[in-house]
N, C-alpha and C positions, 0 to 999 in steps of 0.2 A: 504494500500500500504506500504513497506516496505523502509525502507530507508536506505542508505546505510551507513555503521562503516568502523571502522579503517581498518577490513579485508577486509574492499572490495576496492580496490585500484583504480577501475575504476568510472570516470562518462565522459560526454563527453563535451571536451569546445568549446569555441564559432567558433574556425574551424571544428569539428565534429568527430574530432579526439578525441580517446580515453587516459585519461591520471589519475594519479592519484587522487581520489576521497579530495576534499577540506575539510578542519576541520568543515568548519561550516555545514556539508552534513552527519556529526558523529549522531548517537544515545545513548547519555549521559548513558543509561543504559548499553549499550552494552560495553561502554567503563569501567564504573563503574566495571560493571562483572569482565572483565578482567582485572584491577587492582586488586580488591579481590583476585580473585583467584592467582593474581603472587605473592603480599604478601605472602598469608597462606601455597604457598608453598614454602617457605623458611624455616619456620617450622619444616618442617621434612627433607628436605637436610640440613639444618643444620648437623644433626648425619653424613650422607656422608661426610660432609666437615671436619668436625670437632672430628670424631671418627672412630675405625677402621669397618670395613664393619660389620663382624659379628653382632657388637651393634645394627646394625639397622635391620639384622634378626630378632635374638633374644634379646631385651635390658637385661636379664638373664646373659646372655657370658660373659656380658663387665661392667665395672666400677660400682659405687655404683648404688644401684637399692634399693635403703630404704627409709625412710619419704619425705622429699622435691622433691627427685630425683624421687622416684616413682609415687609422684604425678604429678610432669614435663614431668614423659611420660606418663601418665594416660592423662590427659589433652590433650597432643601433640595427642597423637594415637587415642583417642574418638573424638574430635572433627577437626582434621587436614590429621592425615594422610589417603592419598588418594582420600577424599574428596576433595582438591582443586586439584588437579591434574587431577581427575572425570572430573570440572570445567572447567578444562583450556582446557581440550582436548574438549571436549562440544564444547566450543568456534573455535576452528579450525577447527571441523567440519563446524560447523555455515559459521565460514567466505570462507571456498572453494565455497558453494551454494552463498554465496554473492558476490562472486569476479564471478563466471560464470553466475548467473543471470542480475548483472549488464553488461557485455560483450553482454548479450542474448540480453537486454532492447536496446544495441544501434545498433543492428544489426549485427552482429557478434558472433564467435565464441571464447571464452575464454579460451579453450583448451588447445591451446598451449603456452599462455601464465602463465597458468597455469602449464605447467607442466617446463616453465621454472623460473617459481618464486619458485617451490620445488626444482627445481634443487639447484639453489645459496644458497635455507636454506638447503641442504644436505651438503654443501662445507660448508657453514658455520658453521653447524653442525658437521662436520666433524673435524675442524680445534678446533673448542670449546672442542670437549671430548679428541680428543686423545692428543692435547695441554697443557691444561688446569685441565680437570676434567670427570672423570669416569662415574656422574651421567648423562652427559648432556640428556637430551629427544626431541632436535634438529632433528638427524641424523632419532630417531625412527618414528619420526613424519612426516619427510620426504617420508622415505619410503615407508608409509602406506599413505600418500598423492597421493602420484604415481598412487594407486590401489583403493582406497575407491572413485575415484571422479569421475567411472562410473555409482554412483548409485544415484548421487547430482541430478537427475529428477524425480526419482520414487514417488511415493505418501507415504507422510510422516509414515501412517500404517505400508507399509511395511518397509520402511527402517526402524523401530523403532523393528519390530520383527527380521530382521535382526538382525540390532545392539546388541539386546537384546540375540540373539542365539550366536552370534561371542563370545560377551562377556565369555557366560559360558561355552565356552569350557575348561578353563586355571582353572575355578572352578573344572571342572570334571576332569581332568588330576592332579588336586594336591589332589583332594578326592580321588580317583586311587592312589596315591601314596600314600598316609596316614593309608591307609586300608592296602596293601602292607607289608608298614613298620612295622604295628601292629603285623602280623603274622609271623614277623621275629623272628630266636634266638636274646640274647644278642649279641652275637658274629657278626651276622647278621645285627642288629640295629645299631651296631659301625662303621663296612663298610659303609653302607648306609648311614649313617647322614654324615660322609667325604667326601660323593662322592656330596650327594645333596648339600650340602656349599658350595662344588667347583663349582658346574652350577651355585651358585648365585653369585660369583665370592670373596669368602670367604675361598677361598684355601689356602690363607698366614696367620701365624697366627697372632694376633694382636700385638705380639710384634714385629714381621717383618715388620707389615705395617707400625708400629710405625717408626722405622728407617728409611723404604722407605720415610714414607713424612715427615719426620723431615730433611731428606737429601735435596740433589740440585735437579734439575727440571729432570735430566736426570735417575738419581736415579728413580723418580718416576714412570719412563715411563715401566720397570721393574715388575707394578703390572698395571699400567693401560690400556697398550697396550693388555695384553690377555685376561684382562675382559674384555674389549670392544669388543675382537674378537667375542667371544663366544657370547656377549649379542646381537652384530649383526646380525651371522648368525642362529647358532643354538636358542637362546635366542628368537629372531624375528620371525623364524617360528613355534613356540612352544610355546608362549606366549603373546611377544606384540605385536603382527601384532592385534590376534585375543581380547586382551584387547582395548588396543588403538584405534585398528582400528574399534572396535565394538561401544565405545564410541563416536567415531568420526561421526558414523551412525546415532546414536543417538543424536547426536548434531544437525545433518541436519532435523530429524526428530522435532527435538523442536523448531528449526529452522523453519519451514515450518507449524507449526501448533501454530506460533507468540507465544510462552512459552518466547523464548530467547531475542525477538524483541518486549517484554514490549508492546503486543496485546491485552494480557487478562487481566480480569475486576481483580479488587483489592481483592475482595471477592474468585475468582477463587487464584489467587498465598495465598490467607490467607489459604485457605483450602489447598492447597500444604505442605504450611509451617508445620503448623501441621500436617495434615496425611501423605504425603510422610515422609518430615523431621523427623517426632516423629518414624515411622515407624522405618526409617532407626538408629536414636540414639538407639531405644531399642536393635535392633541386634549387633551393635556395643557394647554395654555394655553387651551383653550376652557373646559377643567373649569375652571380658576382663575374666570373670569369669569362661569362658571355659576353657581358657590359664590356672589362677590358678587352673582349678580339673586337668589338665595336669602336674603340678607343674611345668609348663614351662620347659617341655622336647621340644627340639628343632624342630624333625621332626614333632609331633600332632602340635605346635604350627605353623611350614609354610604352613601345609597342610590342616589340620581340623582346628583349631581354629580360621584359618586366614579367611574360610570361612563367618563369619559374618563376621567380615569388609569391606571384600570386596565387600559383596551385599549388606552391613549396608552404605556403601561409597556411594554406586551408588543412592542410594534413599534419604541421607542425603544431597549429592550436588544437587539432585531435591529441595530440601528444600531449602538448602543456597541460590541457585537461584531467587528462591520465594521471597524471605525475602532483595535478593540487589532490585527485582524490585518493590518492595513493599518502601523500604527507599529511593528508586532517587525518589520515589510518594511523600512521607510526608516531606524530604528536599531537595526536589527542588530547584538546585540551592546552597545550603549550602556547606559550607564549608570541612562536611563528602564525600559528592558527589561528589564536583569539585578536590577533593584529589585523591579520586581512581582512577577516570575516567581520571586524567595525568598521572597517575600511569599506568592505561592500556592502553592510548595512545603510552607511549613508553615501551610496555610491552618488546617487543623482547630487546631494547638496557637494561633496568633493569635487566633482565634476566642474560645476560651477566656479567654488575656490577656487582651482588650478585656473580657471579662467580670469579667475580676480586679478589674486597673485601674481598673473604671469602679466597682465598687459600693464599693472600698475611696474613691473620692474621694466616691460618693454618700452610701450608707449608712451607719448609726448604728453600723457594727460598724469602722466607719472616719472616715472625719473629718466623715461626717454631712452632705453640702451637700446634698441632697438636694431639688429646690424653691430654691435659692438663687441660680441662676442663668437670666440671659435667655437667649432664642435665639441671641441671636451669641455670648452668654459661651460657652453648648456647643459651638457652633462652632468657638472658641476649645480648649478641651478637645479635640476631634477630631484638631485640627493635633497637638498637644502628645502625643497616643497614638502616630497617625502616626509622629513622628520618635522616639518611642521603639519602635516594632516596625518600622518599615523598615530600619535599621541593626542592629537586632538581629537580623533575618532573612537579612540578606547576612552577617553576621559567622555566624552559625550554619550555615548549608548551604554554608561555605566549609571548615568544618571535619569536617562529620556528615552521614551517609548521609539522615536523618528528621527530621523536627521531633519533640523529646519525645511528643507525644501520637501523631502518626502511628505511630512506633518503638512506644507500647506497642499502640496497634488491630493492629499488623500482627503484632505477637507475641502478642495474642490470640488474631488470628483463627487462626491456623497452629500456634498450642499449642506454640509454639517459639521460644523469644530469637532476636530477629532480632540482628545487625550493626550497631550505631548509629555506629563511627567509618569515616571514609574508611579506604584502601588506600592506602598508599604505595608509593612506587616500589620492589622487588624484596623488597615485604611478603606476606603469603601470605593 
């Protein structure tokens, strides 16, 4: 039997009524997960926040790319980028099926409360990217919420061949463009690589952008308002609906056949770790070496090269998977465990943080560094977030039912103040 996590916001209390699922009703692993993966994706938003866009297409474009620094993105990009993001999305899949299965178990249909808890993370989504920060994956996640949670009953086979066809579509459309591009003149190739930096929203050069977020908040809005448009509409239906929303398939599907919900035997996630995982590391390091017979020409590298990773990404985070349910097994209870697992209980309010944090040290609306640091320095910065949200995450869900921003989505979605402090002993 399945029990219910933090995404699942339902159980029913002693009126019968349905309400917010209790802490002590969490599964330690699922919460674990989802700190993991909100850590390791700071990792690689790091470059978004802290450098101009191009650097994170191609790390070749932009700033030094030599000894320390190229191993700070060797590092970052083998074993980070995309992989936790892989993760996270995994997990929101997971939690749609847990939020409408718990709704099912009390009789009831969780539809539409469901579609009104995506609604408030689209607002809130909304107000985060185009306010704030150009990365957000809020709004996308939204979206693709609206539409994948038709298929949260199907038998986990199929949603997993789904998931797994959605996905490769965004694979085949950039191997179509990379094929494409090859066959161009130079002349040809020059147009083309302009035109594709601008769909990744890499239209400005880096010194512009430099300015842009070295400046004041209003300034910024200047580059971040038309990347967002575009990653919205055109962006959305041509790529992440069918990435995102393919993983999010897949999420239900691992979901439903207890992968995610720490079902299967030890020996089962051991053989994951290494086969899935190893699988997926070696394509990931094939990409790397693909990139250099490319000499890191821009277009082979988003198109062709990027090829492993992104299916070295997908089989890796089946690894990583394996390997948090494997360590909430061997410490139980420890200290590594009860760290993530407040880390992913207040995944969405951390989330946020790292967005505060990061553009008050980047941005001109804050101490401006904006472009002023290398790869390890961000590197550096990551650590330093880290140990200010893991401590601040165990001291807070020691005291409080929700992480601030979970407490107000969940008193959105229910049109009703939730409970934000514990219950104490012979408290009411």
């Amino acid at each position: 039997m399945k029990i219910h996590s933090s995404d699942s916001p339902e159980t029913t209390g002693a009126s019968g009524e349905s309400g917010p699922t209790d802490p002590s009703d969490r599964i330690v692993a699922l919460d674990a997960l989802r700190g993991f993966a909100l850590l390791g994706i700071l990792v690689i938003n790091i470059w978004l926040f802290g450098m101009p866009s191009v650097s994170a297409l191609n790390p070749a474009l932009y700033g030094d790319f030599t000894g320390a620094n190229y191993l700070a993105w060797a590092i970052s990009h083998v074993f980070f980028e995309q992989k936790f993001v892989t993760l996270f999305t995994f997990m929101f899949g997971a939690g749609i099926v847990l939020f409408l299965e718990s709704k099912a178990q009390n009789g009831g249909s969780g539809r539409k409360l469901h579609f009104s808890r995506t609604f408030w993370l689209l607002v809130i989504g909304l107000a985060h990217a185009y306010l704030l920060w150009y990365g957000d994956i809020l709004v996308l996640y939204a979206l693709c919420g609206f539409l994948v949670v038709w298929v949260w009953r199907w038998q986990p086979t199929r949603q997993f061949v789904l998931g797994v066809g959605m996905f490769a579509i965004p694979s085949v459309l950039y191997a179509f463009l990379g094929v494409s591009y090859l066959s161009l003149s130079a002349d040809g190739r020059a147009e083309f690589e302009t035109e594709v930096l601008a769909a990744f929203g890499a239209e400005f050069s880096p010194e512009r952008e430099l300015e842009i977020y070295q400046a004041g908040w209003l300034e910024q809005m200047t580059h971040r308002v038309p990347v967002l448009l575009e990653f919205h509409t055109l962006g959305f239906i041509f790529e992440w609906f069918w990435m995102l929303g393919g993983l999010m398939i897949i999420g239900m599907a691992l979901y439903n056949w207890g992968v995610l919900s720490d079902e299967r035997s030890t020996r089962f996630y051991k053989r994951v770790l290494v086969g899935v995982g190893g699988v997926g590391l070696a394509l990931v390091l094939v990409g790397v070496w693909i990139r250099e017979l490319f000499a890191w020409e821009t277009i082979p590298v988003l198109t062709l090269a990027f090829q492993f990773n992104y299916w070295g990404s997908l089989l890796l985070a089946i690894g990583y998977l394996a390997g948090v349910m494997i360590l909430c097994r061997w410490l139980r209870g420890g200290i590594v465990v009860t760290a993530l697992a407040a880390v992913g209980r207040t995944a969405f309010t951390n989330y946020l943080l790292q967005t505060l944090i990061a553009t008050t040290i980047f941005y001109g609306h804050g101490l401006g560094l904006f472009g002023q640091f290398t790869r390890v320095e961000l590197l550096g910065v990551v650590v330093v977030i880290w140990a200010i949200q893991i401590p601040l995450s165990m001291w807070w869900v020691q005291r409080f039912r929700f992480g601030p921003v979970e407490w107000l989505w969940r008193t959105l979605t229910y049109r009703k103040r939730q409970p934000m402090g514990k219950e104490t002993k012979g408290g009411s």
